[in-house]
Each structure stands twice: as structure tokens, then as C-alpha cells.
C-alpha positions as CSV (number, residue, x, y, z in Angstrom):
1,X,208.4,-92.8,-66.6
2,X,205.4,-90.4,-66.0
3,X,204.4,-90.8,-69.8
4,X,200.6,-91.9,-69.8
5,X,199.6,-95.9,-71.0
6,X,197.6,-96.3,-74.1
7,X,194.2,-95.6,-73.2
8,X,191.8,-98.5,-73.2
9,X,188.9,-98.7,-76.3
10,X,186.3,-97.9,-73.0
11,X,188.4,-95.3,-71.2
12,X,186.5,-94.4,-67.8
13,X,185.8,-90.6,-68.1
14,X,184.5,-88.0,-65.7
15,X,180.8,-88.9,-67.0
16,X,181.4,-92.6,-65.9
17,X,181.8,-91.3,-62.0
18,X,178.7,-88.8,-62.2
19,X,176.5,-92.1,-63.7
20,X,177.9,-94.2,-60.8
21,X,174.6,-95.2,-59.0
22,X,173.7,-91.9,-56.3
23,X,177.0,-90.2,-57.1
24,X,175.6,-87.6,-58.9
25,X,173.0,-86.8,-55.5
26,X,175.6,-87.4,-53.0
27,X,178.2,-84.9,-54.9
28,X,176.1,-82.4,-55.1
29,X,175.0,-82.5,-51.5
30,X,178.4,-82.5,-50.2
31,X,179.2,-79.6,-52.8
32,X,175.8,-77.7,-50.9
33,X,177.5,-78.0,-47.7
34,X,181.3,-76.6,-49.0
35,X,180.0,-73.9,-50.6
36,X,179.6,-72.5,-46.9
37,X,183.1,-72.5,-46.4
38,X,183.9,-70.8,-49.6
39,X,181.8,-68.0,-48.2
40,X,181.7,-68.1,-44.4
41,X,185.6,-66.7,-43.9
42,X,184.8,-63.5,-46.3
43,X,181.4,-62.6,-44.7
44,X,182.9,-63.7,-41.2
45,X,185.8,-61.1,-41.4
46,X,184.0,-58.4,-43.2
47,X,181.0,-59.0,-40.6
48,X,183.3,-58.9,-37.2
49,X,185.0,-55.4,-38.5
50,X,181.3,-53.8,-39.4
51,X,180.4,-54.7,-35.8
52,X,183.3,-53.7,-34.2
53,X,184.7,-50.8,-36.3
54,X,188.5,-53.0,-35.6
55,X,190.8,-54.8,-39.2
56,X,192.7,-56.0,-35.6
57,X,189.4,-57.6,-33.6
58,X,188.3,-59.5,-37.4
59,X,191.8,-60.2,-37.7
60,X,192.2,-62.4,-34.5
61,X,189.0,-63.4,-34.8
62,X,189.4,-65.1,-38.3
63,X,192.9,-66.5,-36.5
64,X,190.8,-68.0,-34.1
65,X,188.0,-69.6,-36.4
66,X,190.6,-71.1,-38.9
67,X,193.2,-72.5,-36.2
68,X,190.5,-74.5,-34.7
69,X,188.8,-75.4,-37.6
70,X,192.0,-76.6,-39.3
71,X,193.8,-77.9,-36.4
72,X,190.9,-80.1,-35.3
73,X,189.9,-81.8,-38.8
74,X,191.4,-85.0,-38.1
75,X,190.1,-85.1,-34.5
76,X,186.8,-84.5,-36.4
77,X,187.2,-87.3,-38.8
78,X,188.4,-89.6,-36.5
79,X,184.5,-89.6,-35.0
80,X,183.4,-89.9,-38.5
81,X,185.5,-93.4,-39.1
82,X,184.2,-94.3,-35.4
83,X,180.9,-93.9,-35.3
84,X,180.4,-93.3,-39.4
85,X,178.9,-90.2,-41.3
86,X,175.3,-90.9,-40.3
87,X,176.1,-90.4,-36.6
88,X,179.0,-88.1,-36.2
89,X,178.1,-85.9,-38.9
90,X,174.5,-84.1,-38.5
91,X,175.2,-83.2,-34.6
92,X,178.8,-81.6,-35.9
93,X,177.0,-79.6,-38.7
94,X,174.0,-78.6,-36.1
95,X,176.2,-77.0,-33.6
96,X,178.9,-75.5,-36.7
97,X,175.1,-73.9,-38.3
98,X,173.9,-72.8,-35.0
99,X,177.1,-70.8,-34.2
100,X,177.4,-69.3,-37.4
101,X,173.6,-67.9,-36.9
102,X,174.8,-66.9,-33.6
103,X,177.6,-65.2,-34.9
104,X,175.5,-63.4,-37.8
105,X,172.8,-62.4,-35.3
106,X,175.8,-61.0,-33.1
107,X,177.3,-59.0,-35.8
108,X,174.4,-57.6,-37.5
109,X,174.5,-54.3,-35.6
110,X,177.7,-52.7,-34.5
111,X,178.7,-52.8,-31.1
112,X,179.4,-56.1,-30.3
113,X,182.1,-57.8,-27.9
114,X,185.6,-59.2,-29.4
115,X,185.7,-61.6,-26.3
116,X,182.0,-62.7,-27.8
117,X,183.1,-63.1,-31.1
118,X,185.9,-64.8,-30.0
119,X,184.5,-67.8,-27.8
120,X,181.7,-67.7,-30.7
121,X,184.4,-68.0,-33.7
122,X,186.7,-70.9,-31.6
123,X,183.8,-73.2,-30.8
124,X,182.2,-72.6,-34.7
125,X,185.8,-73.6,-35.6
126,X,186.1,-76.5,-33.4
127,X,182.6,-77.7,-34.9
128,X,183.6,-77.7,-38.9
129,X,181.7,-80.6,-40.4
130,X,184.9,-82.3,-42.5
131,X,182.2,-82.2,-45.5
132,X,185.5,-83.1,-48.0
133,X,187.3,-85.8,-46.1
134,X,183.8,-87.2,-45.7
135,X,183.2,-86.8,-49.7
136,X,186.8,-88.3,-50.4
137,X,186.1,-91.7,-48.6
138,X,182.4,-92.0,-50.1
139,X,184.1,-91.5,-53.8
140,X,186.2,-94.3,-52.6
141,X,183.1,-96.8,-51.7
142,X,181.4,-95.4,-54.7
143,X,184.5,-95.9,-57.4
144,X,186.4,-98.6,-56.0
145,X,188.5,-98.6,-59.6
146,X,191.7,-97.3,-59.2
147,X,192.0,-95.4,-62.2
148,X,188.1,-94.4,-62.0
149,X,188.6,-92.8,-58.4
150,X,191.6,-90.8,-59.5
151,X,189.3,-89.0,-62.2
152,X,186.5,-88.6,-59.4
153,X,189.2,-87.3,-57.1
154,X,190.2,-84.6,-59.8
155,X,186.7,-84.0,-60.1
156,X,186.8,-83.3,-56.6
157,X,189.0,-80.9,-56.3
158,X,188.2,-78.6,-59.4
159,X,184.6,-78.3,-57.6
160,X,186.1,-77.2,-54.6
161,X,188.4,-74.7,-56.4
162,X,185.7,-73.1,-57.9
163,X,183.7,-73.1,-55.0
164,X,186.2,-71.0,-53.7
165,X,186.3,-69.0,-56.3
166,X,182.1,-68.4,-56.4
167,X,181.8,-68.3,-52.9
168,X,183.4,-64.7,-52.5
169,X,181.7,-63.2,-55.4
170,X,178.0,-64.8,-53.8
171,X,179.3,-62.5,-50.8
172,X,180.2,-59.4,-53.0
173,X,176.4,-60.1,-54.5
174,X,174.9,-60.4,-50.9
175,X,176.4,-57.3,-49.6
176,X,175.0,-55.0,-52.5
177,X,171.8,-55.6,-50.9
178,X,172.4,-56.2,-47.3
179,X,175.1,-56.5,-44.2
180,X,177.9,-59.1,-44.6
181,X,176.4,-61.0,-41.6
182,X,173.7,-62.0,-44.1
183,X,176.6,-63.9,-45.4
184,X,177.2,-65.7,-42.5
185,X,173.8,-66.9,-42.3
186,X,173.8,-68.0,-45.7
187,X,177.0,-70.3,-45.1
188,X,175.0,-71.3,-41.8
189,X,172.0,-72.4,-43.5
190,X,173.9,-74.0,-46.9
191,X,175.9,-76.4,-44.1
192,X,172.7,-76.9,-42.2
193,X,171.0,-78.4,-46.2
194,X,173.9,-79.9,-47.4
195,X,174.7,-82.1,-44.1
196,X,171.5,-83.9,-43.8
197,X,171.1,-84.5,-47.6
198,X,175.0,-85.7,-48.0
199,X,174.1,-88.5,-44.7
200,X,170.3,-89.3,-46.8
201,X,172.3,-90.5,-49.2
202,X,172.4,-94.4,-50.0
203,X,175.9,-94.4,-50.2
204,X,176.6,-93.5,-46.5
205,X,175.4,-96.4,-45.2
206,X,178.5,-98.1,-47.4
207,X,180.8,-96.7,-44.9
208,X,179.0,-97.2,-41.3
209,X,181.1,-98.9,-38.9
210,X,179.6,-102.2,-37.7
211,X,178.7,-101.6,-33.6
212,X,182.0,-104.1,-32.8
213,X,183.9,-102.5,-35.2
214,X,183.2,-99.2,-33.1
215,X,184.1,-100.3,-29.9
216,X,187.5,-101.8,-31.2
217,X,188.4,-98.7,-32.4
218,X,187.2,-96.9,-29.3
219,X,189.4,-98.8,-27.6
220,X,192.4,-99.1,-29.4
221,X,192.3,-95.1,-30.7
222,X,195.6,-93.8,-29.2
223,X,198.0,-96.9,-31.0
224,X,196.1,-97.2,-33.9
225,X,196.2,-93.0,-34.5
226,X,200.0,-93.5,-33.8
227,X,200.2,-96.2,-36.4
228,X,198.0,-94.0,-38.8
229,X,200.9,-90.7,-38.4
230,X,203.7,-93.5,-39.1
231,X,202.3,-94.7,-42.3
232,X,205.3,-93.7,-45.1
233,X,202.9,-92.8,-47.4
234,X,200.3,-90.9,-45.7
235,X,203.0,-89.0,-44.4
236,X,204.4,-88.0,-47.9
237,X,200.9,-87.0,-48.9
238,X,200.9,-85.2,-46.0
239,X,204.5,-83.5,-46.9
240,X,203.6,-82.3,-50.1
241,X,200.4,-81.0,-49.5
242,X,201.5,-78.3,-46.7
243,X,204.4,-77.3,-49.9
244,X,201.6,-76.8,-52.0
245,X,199.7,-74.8,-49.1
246,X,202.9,-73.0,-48.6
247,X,203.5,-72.1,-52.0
248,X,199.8,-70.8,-52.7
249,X,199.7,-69.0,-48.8
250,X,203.0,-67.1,-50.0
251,X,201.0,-66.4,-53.4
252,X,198.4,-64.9,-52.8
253,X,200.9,-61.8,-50.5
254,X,203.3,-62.2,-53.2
255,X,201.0,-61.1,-56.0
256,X,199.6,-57.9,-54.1
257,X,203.5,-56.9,-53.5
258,X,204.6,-57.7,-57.1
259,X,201.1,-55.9,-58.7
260,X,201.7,-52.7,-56.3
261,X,205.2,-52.4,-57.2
262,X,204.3,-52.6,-60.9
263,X,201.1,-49.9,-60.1
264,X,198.4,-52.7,-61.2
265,X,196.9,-53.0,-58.5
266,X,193.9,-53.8,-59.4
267,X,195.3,-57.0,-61.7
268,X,195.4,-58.8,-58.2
269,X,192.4,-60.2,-58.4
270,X,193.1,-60.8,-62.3
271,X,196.3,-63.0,-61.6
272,X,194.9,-65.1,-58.7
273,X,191.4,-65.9,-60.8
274,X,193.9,-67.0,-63.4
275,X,195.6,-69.4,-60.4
276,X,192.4,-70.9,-60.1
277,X,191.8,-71.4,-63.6
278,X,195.0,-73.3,-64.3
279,X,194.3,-75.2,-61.3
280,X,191.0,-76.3,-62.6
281,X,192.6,-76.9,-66.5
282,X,195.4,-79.1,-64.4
283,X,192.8,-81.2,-62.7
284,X,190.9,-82.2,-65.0
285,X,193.4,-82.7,-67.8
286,X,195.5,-84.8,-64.8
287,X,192.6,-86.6,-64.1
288,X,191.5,-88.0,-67.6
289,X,195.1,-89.1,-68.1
290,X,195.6,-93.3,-67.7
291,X,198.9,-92.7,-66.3
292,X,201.9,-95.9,-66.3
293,X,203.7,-94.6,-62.9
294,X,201.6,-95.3,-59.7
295,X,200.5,-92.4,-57.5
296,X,203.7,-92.9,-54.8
297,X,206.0,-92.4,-57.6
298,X,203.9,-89.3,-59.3
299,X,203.3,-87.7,-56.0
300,X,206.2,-85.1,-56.0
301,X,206.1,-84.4,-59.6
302,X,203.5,-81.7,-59.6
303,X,205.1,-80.3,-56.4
304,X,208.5,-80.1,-58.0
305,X,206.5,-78.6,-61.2
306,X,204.8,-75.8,-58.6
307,X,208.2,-74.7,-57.0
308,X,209.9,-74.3,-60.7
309,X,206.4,-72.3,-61.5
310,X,207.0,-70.0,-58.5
311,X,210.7,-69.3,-59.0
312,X,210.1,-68.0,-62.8
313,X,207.1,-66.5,-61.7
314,X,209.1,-63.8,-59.3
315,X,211.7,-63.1,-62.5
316,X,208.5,-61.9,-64.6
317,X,209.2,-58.3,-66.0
318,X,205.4,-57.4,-65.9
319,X,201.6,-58.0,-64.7
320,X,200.8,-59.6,-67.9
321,X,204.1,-62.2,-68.0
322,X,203.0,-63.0,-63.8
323,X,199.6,-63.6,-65.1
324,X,201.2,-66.2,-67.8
325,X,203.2,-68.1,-65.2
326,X,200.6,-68.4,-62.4
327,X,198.8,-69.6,-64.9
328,X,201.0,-72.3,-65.6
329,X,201.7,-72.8,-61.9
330,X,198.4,-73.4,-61.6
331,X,198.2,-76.4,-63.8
332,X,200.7,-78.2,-61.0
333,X,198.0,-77.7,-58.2
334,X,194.7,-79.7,-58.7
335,X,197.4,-82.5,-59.9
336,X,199.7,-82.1,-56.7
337,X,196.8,-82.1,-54.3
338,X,194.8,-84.8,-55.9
339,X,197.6,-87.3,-56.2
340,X,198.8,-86.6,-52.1
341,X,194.4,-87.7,-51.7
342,X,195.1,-90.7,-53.4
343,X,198.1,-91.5,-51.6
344,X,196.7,-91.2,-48.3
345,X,193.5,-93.1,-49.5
346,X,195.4,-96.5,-50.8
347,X,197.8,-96.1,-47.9
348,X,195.6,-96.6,-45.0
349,X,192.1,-99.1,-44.3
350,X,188.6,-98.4,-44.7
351,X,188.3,-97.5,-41.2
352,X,190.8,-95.2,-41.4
353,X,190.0,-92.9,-44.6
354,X,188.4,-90.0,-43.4
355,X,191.1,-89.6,-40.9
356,X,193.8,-89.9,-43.3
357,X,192.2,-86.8,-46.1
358,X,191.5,-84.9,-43.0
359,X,195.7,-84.9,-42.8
360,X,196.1,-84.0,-46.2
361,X,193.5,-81.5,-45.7
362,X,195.6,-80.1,-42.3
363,X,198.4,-80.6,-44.0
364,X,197.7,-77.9,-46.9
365,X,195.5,-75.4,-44.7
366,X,198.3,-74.9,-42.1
367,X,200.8,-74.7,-44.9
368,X,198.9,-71.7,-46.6
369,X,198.7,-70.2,-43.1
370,X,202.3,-70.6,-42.5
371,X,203.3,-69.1,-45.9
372,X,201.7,-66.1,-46.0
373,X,203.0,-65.4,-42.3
374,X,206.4,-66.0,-43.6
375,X,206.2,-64.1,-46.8
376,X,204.5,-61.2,-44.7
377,X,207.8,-61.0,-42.4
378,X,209.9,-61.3,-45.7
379,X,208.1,-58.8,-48.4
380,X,209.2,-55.5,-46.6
381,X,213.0,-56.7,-46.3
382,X,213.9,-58.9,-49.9
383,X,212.7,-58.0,-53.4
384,X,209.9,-59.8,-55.0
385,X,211.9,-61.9,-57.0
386,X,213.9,-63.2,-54.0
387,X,210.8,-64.1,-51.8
388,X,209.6,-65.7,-54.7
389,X,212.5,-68.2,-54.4
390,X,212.5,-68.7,-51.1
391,X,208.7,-69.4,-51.2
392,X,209.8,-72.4,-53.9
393,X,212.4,-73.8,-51.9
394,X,209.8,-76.0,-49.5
395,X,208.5,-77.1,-52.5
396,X,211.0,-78.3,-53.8
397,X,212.7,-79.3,-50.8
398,X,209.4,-81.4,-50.1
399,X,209.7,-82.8,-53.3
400,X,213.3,-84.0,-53.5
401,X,212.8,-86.2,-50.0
402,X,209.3,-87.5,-51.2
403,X,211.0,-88.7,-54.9
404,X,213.7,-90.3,-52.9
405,X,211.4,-92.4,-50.6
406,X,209.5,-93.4,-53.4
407,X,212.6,-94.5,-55.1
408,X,213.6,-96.3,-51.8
409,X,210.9,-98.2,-51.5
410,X,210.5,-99.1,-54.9
């Protein structure tokens, strides 16, 4: 059922999306702009515990900046499908930049206040410029194919994973020469460049709302939002992404207890780079695939595919067999998360895109958040192995109902 069509003499191919006329420009100005949040949450924490000597105080105040940040995204990108990028978006990155400096210039010498730091860290969070929904609905105006946007989708995502994985070591390489605050800045001034260019771009002005298509939606914001969380398949999009944030929140604590209790240590960061790798391999290989199925019926696949991953994962005898698996776990990521985009994408309007990736994007922060709280109560009590399985079971669980609404509505 999921076995891929014959591929067309012309196949579209990742080079077909970067040619699309100011795709290349607008990509890399949104990709500007993410690599700040790739390296604001390192410097940020290491930052806060230089200037207040406290792992607690940089502890809440990272708790702080990511619960607002992530809670609020689809608050955030409901002004972006109201008033459209080139409105909402430059005084939303002025105010996250200006915070961020604030924050830098407060924690560049030690002594300053965790109530400071705090009010600083939850407005800064409350400001996050949704740079990736925003990037999600101009691929959509840009490719308008189908089968072209799912290969710009997976092009997406791989980016973003490996801005992830460069951001950190940019902060490693900033702090051999100065404080980690200098970090902050950076992702300060990287949002504050990548904001305006992304809105310069020709194909914003694709996705402005008309002035009477603004004050409808003013207007009718509170039903049309309820509509928007009703939507069957947004909300399955939104289902598997927080398993796949779960899974990969429970990982990353998983991997330091299963490396320590096999003394390696120091293969932590080893086993997760090879996580993101996979991930990357996944995507693009997902991406370049014509496939037969449509993306309702693919959607909980790769989730189903991550949850097996994790279970054989916590039965591996050694660092170098872990290293294997998450490797192939990782291939099930970039797939999983770039077919729940899709979904939400075909499953809503044009005024309602941004909005409706914001979710997804919720969906799989707050599940990463969740599953490395849960994990943390559970990797004193069970063995590795077992927490490993119970870290699968949303997954899966997730899985199994999305595969049967599909079916059902088929």
C-alpha cells in the first residue's frame, strides 16, 4: 500500500524547489533567522548559571522561556494569517531581538536577579517569531504541486535538524573565546537579519491577507479557531507529532542513563549526532520518493516505525548496537514530522496555514517536554530497557488510533 508509484521520466527533485523563482533567497532567510533558536536555548542556560552561580535559577528560567515560546506559537501565527508576514512578523522579531540583547547585556557579569531573568526570559518567549510555520505556508504558495511541496517540506526539515545540530557547536566555538551571553546576542542579532530579509522577499506578498479578508477574520477568530482544533486531520498531524516529540524528549535522558550504565559516557553525544543523521538520511530519502498512498493514510507509518525503533533500541547489549538502532530510529523522524506538516497544510485554507504548522510545531515541542519529564521520574525506578518501552507505547498508541481514522474515513 505504501510502496512508491513509478517515477515519472521528469521526476521533480530537491533541485526543482531551490530553482522555484525566490525560493532559493526566501529559504535561506528564514534558515538565518532559525539558526537563532538552534543557539539561543544553549547560550541562554549556560548564560543565566554564569550570572547567577544557580543549575536551579537557569533551570526555571529555560522553563520559563520554552513554555511561552512553545505554548504561544499558534497565538503567534494566528496574527501572521491575520494581518500576513509583512505586518505581524518584523514587530514580533524586534521585540524577541531586543529581549534577547537585554538578556545578554543582563548576564554578561555575574550578579544578576532570577526575578529579572525571569520576566526577561517569559516576555522573549512570548515574542518567538514562528520563522518555520511562516516558512511552511510560503513553501506552500511557492510549490503549489503536491508531490513538489512534499520534497520541499523534507527539505525543510533536514535544514532545521541540522541547524540544531550546528547551532550548539557555534556556541561551543563562541565560548572558547568569550562569555556564553555572546551567544545570546548572536541569536539576537541572526533573528533581527533573518526576519526582515525573510518579509523582503517577493514571495510574502503571495500570502498577505486582503484588508476585508482581515477584518472577517478579526471578527469571526474565536469560531473559526474552534473549527480549525476540530479539523480530523489537523488534529492527527497534531497527534503524531507530540509521539514523535515524546519519543525523542524521552531519548535524549534515555541515552545518558543507558551510556552511564554501560561507562561510555562520553558516547552520548556520539549516539544522539547519529539520531540526527538518520533523521536527515530519512528526510531526504522520504522526500524524493513518489509515493501511491496519500499523506492521511502514510501519516502513522513512520510513527509506528519510531516506537518499534525505540523498543529494540532499550534491548541493545552495548553503546555501539544503541548507536545502530538510533540510527535507524532516526530514519522514521524527518518522515513522521514531515508527513503530520503536510497533513495539517492540505487540511485547512490559505488563511489558516500558519496557524495550523504552528500546532504541529506545539504539538512536538510540548511532547519532547513532556517525555523527558516523564522518563526523568521513571530512569531511577525501571531499567533502561523497560523505560524504553514505555517511552514507545505513545507512539505507538498514537499510531494505532491515527491508522484507524484514516481507514475510517477512507
Amino acid at each position: 500500500m505504501l510502496s512508491p508509484s513509478p517515477a515519472p521520466s521528469r521526476t521533480p527533485s530537491y533541485a526543482t524547489v531551490l530553482r522555484t523563482p525566490h525560493a532559493s533567497r526566501t529559504f535561506g532567510a528564514a534558515l538565518l533567522g532559525r539558526l537563532s533558536y538552534g543557539m539561543v536555548s544553549l547560550s541562554l542556560m549556560l548564560a543565566v548559571k554564569d550570572a547567577t552561580g544557580s543549575y536551579s535559577v537557569a533551570g526555571a528560567v529555560m522553563a520559563l522561556f520554552g513554555a511561552t515560546s512553545v505554548f504561544l506559537s499558534p497565538a503567534r501565527a494566528a496574527l501572521i494569517d491575520r494581518y500576513g508576514p509583512r505586518r505581524a512578523l518584523p514587530p514580533m522579531a524586534g521585540a524577541y531581538a531586543a529581549l534577547l540583547a537585554a538578556l545578554a547585556y543582563v548576564t554578561w557579569r555575574p550578579g544578576a536577579s532570577p526575578l529579572l531573568l525571569g520576566v526577561l526570559a517569559v516576555t522573549a518567549g512570548a515574542c518567538t517569531p514562528p520563522l518555520g510555520p511562516v516558512m511552511r505556508t510560503l513553501w506552500s504558495s511557492l510549490v503549489p504541486d503536491r508531490e513538489l511541496l512534499q520534497r520541499a517540506y523534507s527539505l525543510d526539515g533536514v535544514a532545521e535538524e541540522l541547524l540544531f545540530v550546528t547551532g550548539p557547536l557555534l556556541v561551543g566555538l563562541v565560548m572558547r573565546f568569550t562569555v556564553p551571553a555572546a551567544g545570546v546576542a548572536i541569536s539576537a542579532a541572526l533573528v533581527l537579519v533573518g526576519a526582515p530579509a525573510l518579509v523582503s522577499s517577493p514571495a510574502v506578498r503571495r500570502i498577505g491577507a486582503p484588508p476585508s479578508a482581515k477584518k472577517a477574520a478579526a471578527s469571526q477568530d474565536t469560531p473559526r479557531r474552534q473549527r480549525l482544533l476540530g479539523i480530523a486531520g489537523l488534529r492527527h498531524a497534531a497527534i503524531v507529532a507530540a509521539a514523535v516529540g515524546l519519543c525523542l524528549g524521552a531519548l535524549d535522558l534515555l541515552v545518558v542513563a543507558f551510556t552511564e550504565q554501560h561507562h561510555r559516557g562520553a558516547s552520548v553525544a556520539w549516539v544522539l549526532a547519529a539520531l540526527s543523521a538518520g533523521s536527515a538520511v530519512g528526510g531526504l530519502a522520504y522526500g524524493a520518493v513518489s509515493w501511491r498512498a496519500s499523506n492521511r493514510v502514510r501519516l502513522p507509518v513512520p510513527a509506528a516505525g519510531l516506537g518499534v525503533a525505540m523498543v529494540v533500541a532499550g534491548m541493545s547489549p552495548d553503546v555501539y548496537v544503541l548507536v545502530a538502532v538510533v540510527t535507524a530510529a532516526g530514519v522514521f523522524v524527518a518522515p513522521a514530522l514531515t508527513t503530520a506538516y503536510l497533513v495539517a497544510d492540505e487540511s485547512v485554507g490559505a488563511d489558516s496555514r500558519t496557524q495550523a504548522g504552528a500546532w504541529v510545531n506545539t504539538a512536538v515541542n510540548a511532547g519532547s517536554s513532556a517525555g523527558t519529564a516523564a522518563v526523568g521520574l521513571l530512569v531511577d525506578r525501571l531499567p533502561p530497557a523497560v523505560c524504553f518501552a514505555v517511552a514507545a507505547v505513545p507512539a505507538l498508541l498514537c499510531a494505532a488510533a491515527v491508522a484507524r481514522g484514516a481507514i475510517s474515513r477512507s
